[in-house]
C-alpha positions as CSV (number, residue, x, y, z in Angstrom):
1,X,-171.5,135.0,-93.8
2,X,-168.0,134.1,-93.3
3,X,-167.6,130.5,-92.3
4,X,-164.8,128.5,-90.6
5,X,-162.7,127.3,-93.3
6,X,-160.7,124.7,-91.3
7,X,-162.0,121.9,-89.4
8,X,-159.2,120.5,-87.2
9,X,-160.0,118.2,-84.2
10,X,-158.6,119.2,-80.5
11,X,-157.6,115.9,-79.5
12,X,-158.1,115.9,-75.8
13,X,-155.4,113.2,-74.4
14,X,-155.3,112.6,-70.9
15,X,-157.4,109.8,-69.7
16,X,-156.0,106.3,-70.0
17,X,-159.0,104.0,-70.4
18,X,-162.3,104.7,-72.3
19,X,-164.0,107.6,-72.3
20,X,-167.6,106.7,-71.7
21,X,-170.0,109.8,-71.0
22,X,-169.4,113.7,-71.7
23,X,-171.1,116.5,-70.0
24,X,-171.4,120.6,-71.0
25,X,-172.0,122.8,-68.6
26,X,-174.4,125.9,-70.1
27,X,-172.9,128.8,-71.2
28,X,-171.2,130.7,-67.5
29,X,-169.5,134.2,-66.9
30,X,-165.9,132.2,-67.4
31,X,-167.3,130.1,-70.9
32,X,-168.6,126.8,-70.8
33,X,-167.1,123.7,-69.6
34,X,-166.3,120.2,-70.5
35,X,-166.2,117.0,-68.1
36,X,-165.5,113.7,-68.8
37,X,-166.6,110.0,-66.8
38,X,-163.6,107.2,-68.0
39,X,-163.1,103.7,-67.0
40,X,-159.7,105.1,-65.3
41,X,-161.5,106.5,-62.6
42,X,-160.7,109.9,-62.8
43,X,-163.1,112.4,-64.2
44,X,-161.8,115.4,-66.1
45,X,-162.9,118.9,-66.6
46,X,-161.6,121.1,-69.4
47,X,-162.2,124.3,-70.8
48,X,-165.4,123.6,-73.4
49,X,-164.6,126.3,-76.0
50,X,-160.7,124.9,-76.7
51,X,-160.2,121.5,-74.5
52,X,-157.3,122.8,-72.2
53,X,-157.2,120.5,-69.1
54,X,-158.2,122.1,-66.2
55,X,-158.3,119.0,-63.8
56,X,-158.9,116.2,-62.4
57,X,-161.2,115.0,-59.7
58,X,-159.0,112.2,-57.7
59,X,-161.0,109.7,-55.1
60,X,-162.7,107.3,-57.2
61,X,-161.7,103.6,-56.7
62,X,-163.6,102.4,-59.7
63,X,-164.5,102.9,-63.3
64,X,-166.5,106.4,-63.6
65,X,-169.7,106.0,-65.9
66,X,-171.2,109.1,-65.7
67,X,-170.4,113.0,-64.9
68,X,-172.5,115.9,-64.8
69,X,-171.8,119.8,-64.1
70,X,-174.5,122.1,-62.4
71,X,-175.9,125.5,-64.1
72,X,-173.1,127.3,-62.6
73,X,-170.5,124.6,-63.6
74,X,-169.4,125.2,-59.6
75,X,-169.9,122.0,-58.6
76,X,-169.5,117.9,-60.5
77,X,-170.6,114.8,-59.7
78,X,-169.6,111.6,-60.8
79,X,-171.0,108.0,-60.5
80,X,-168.9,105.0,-60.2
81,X,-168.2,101.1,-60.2
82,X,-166.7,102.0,-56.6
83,X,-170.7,102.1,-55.7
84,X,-170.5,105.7,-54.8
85,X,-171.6,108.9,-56.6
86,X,-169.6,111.9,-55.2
87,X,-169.7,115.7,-55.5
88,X,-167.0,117.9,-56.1
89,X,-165.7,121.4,-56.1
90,X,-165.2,122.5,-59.8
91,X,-162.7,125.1,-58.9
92,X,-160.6,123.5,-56.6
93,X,-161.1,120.1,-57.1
94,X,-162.1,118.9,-53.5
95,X,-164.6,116.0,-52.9
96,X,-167.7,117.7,-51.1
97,X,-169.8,114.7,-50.6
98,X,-169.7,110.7,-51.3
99,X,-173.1,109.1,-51.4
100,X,-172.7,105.5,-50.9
101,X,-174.8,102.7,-53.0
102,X,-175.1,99.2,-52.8
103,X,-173.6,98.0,-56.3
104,X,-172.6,100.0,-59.6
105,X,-173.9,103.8,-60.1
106,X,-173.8,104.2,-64.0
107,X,-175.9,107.7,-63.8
108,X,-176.2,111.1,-62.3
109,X,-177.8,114.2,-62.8
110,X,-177.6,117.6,-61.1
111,X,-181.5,119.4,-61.0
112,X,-181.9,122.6,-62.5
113,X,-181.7,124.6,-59.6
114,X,-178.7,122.4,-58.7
115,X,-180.1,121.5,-54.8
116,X,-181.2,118.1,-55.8
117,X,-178.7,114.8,-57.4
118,X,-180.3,111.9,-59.4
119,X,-178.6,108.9,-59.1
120,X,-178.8,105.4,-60.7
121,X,-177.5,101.9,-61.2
122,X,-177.5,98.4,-61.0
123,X,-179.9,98.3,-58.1
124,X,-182.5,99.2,-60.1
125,X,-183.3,102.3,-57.7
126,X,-183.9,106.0,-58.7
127,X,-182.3,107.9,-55.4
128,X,-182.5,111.3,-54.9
129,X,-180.2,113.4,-52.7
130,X,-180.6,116.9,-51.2
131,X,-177.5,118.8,-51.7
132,X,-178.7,121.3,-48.7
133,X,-178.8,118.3,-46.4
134,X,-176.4,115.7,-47.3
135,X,-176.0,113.6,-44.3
136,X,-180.0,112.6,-44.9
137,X,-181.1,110.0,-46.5
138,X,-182.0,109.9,-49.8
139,X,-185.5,109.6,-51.9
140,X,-186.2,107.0,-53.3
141,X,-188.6,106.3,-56.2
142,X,-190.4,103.2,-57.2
143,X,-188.0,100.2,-58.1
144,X,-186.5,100.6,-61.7
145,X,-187.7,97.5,-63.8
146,X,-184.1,97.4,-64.6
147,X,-180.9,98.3,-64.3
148,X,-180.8,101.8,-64.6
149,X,-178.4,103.0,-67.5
150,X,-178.9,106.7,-68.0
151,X,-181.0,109.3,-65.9
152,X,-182.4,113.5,-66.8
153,X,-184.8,115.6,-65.5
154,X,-187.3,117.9,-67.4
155,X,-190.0,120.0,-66.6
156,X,-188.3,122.1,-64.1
157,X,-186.9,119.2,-62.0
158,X,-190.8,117.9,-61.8
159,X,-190.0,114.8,-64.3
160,X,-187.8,112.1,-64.0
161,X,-186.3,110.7,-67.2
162,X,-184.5,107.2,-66.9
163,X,-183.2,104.4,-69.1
164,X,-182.2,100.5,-68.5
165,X,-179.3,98.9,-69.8
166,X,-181.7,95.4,-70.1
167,X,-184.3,96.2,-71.6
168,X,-186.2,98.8,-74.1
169,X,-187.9,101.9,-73.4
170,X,-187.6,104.9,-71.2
171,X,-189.3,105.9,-68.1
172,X,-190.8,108.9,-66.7
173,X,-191.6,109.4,-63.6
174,X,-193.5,112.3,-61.8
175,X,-191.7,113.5,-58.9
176,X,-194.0,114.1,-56.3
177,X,-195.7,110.6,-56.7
178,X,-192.8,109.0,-57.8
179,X,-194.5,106.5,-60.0
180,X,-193.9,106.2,-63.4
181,X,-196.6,107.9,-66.1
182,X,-194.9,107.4,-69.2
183,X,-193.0,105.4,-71.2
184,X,-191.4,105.8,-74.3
185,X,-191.3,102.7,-76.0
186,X,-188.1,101.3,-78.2
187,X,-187.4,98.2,-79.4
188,X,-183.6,98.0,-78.2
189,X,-182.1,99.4,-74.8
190,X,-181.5,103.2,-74.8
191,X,-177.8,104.3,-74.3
192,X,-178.3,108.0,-74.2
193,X,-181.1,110.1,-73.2
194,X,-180.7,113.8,-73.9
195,X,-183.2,116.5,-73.1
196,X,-183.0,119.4,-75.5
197,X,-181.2,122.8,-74.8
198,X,-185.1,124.7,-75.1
199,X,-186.4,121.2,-73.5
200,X,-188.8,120.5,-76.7
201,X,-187.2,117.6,-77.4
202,X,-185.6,114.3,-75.6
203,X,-183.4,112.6,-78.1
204,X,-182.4,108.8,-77.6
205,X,-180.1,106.4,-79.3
206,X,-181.4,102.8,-79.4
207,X,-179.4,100.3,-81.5
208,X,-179.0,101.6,-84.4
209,X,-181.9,104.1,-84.3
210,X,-182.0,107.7,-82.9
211,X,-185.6,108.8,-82.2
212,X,-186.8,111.9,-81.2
213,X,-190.0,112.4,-78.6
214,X,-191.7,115.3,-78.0
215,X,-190.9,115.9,-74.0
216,X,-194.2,117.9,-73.2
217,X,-196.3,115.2,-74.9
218,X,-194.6,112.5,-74.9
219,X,-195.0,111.3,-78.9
220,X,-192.7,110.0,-81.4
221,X,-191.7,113.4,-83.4
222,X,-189.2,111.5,-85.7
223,X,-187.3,108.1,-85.9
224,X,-184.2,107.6,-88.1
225,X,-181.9,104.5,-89.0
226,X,-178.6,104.7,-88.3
227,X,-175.1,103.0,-90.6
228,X,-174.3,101.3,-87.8
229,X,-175.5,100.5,-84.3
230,X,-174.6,104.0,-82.4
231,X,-174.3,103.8,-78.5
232,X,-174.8,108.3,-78.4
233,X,-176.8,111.3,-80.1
234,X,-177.2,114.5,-79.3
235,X,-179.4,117.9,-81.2
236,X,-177.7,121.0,-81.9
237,X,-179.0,123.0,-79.3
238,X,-179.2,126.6,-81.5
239,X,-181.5,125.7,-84.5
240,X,-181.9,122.1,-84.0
241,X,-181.4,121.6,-87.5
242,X,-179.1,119.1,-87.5
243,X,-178.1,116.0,-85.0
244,X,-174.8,113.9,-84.2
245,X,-174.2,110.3,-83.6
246,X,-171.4,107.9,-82.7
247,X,-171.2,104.4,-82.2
248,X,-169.2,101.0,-83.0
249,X,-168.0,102.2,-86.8
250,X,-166.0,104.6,-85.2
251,X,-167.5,107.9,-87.2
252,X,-168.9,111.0,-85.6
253,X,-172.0,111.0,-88.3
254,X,-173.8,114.2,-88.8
255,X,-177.7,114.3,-90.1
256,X,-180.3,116.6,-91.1
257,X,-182.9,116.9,-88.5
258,X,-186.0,117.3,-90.6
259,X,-184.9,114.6,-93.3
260,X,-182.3,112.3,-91.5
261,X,-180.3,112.2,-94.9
262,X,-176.7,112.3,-93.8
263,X,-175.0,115.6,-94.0
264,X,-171.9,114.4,-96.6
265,X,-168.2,115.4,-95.7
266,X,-168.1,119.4,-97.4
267,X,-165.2,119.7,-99.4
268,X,-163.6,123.0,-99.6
269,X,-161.1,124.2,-102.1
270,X,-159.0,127.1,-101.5
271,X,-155.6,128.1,-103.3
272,X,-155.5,124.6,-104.8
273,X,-155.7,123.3,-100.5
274,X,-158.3,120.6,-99.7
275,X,-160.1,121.0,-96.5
276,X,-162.7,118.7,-95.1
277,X,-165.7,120.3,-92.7
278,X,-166.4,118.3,-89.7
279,X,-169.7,117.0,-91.1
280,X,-169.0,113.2,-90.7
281,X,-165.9,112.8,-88.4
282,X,-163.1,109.9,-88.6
283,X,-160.4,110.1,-86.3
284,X,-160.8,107.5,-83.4
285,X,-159.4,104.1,-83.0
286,X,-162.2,102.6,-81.2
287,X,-165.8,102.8,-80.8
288,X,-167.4,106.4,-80.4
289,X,-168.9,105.9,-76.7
290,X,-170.8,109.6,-76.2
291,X,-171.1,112.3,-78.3
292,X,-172.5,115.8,-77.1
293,X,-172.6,119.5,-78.8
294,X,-171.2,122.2,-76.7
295,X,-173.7,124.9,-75.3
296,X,-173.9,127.2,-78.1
297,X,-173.9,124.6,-81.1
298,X,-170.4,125.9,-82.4
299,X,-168.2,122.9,-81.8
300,X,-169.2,118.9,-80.8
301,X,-167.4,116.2,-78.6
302,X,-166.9,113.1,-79.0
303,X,-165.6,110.1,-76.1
304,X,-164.1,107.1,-77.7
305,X,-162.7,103.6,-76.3
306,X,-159.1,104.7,-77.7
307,X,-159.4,107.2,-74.5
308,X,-159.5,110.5,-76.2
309,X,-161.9,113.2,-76.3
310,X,-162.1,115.1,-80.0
311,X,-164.1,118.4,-79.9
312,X,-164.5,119.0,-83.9
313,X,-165.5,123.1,-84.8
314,X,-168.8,123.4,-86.8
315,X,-167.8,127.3,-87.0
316,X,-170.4,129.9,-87.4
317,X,-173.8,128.2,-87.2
318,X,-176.4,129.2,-90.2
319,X,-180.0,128.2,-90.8
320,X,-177.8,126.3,-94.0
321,X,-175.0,124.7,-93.0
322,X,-174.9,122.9,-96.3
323,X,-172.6,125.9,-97.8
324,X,-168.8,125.4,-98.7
325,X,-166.6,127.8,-100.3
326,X,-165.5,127.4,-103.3
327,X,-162.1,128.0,-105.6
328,X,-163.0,131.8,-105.9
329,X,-164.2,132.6,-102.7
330,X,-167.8,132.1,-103.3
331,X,-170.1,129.6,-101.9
332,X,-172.1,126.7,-102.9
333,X,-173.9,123.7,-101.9
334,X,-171.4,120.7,-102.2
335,X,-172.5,117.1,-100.8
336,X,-170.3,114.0,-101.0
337,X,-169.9,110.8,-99.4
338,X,-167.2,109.9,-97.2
339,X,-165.6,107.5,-100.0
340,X,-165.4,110.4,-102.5
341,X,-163.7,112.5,-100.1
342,X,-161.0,109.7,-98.9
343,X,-160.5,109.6,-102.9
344,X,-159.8,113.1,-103.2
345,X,-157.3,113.1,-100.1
346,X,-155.1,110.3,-101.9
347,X,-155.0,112.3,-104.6
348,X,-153.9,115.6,-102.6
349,X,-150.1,116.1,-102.8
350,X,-148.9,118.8,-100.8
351,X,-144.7,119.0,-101.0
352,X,-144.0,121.3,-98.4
353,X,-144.9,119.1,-94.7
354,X,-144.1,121.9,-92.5
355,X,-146.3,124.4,-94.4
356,X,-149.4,121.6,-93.7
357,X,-148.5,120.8,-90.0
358,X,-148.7,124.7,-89.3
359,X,-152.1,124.8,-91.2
360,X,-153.3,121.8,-89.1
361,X,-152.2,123.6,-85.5
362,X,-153.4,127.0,-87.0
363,X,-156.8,125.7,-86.9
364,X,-156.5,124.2,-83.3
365,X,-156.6,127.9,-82.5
């Protein structure tokens, strides 16, 4: 199979704080789309496939710490420091509603069949607003144990996933009773939640570990340690061979699923040019905030306290993705660590600059 022999980062500039939280929206008619939540207060929506600015949803008086884009990517919502949550029109970029809390919202969540918004926050309540009426007042669950940091929902908007920034653990909640019946334990707060694309899996970052539960039954499926203490993970959503996570080193690292062995930086060698696969990503001056793969597991993002977004191209997605070409044009399975690689880069002398900048904006499209 022919593979994507470049793997350039679109650096998303644009937001002028830290970007803190990243949302997809599923694949659409128009593509798939990209919003962001920063501590500037203005949530941005791009185009998912290349990162072209689309715009910018103005109204927020606070830091934004989460963003979310319904199945049809129609409509986003955005919770703030302003202690509101608001709705907007994705095409035209008009606020539709403004839900007013009592202190910080750090989480939202559209419901599957997009009529229903899941808020969260430092009240330590779950509320839950219907889109169809939004002048009522909102549902609320029983009282969070603690401030709530993230929020999901799973099994067809019946579950209620929900994490704390003070303490271990994540909640679920059923619904209809709105009383918890589950809870996954973990030793360190939770800082992402993500339920997967086929909803097998719900995969969390704690610390420095990245776990993942089965989200019909609720048990540990696997549990890996982390280089560092990561703050975001997220499972390719086509195979799920392979996961993502970012944190304080600054690194986008990329693992095997099934084995959590790091997936090294591939290391391709064409006509005597050195090429790095995104397989373990260095490229932001600050801590890696959220990281998320796009809809169809062909490229990832990554939100960073330097206030750029970097979407980095996996290219065609294989059952292997272990391969890299070789010299002649073949392929073979090349693993090396990120020191090796940096080696090999001081040691790559390319004379012509102008013939390597047009290889590097080649690969941006």
């Amino acid at each position: 199979m022919d593979k994507k022999k470049v793997a350039v980062p679109l650096v998303c500039h644009g937001h002028s704080r830290p970007v803190v939280d990243l949302f997809y929206s599923p694949i659409t008619p128009d593509g798939f789309f990209l919003i962001s939540a920063s501590k500037d207060s203005s949530p941005m929506l791009r185009n998912g496939e290349t990162g072209d600015w689309i715009g910018t949803f103005e109204g927020h008086k606070g830091a934004v710490w989460s963003c979310c884009l319904d199945t049809s990517a129609l409509r986003a919502a955005s919770a703030s420091a302003d202690f509101s949550a608001k709705v907007w029109d994705a095409l035209a970029g008009d606020e539709l509603h403004s839900f007013e809390h009592k202190h910080i919202v750090r989480a939202c969540a559209f419901s599957e069949d997009t009529h229903l918004l899941l808020t969260g926050g430092m009240e330590k309540n779950l509320r839950i607003f219907d889109l169809n009426r939004p002048d009522a007042p909102p549902r609320e669950v029983d009282r969070s144990p603690g401030s709530v940091r993230t929020v999901a929902w799973l099994h067809s908007d019946q579950t209620i996933l929900s994490s704390c920034t003070d303490m271990g653990g994540v909640r679920l909640w059923d619904v209809r009773s709105g009383k918890i019946v589950q809870t996954l334990e973990t030793k360190s707060s939770v800082t992402s939640a993500e339920v997967s694309q086929d909803g097998r899996y719900i995969t969390t970052a704690d610390g420095s570990t990245v776990k993942f539960w089965d989200a019909n039954h609720f048990g540990l499926v696997k549990s890996y340690n982390m280089p560092c203490t990561v703050e975001s993970a997220s499972l390719e959503p086509k195979y799920g061979n392979k996961f993502i996570a970012g944190g304080e080193d600054m690194w986008v690292h990329v693992f095997d699923f099934h084995t959590g062995d790091e997936i090294g930086l591939l290391v391709i060698a064409i006509v005597n040019k050195l090429y790095l696969d995104a397989a373990c990503n260095k490229g932001h001056h600050g801590p890696v905030h959220c990281v998320r793969f796009s809809p169809g597991g062909e490229s990832y993002a990554s939100g960073s306290e330097d206030g750029t977004i970097r979407i980095w191209q996996t290219g065609p997605l294989t059952h292997d993705d272990t391969e890299a070409f070789t010299a002649n044009g073949s392929t073979a399975k090349t693993k090396v660590t990120p020191d090796e690689v940096s080696r090999k880069v001081e040691d790559l002398h390319i004379a012509d600059e102008g013939k390597t900048k047009d290889k590097g904006e080649a690969g941006k499209n």
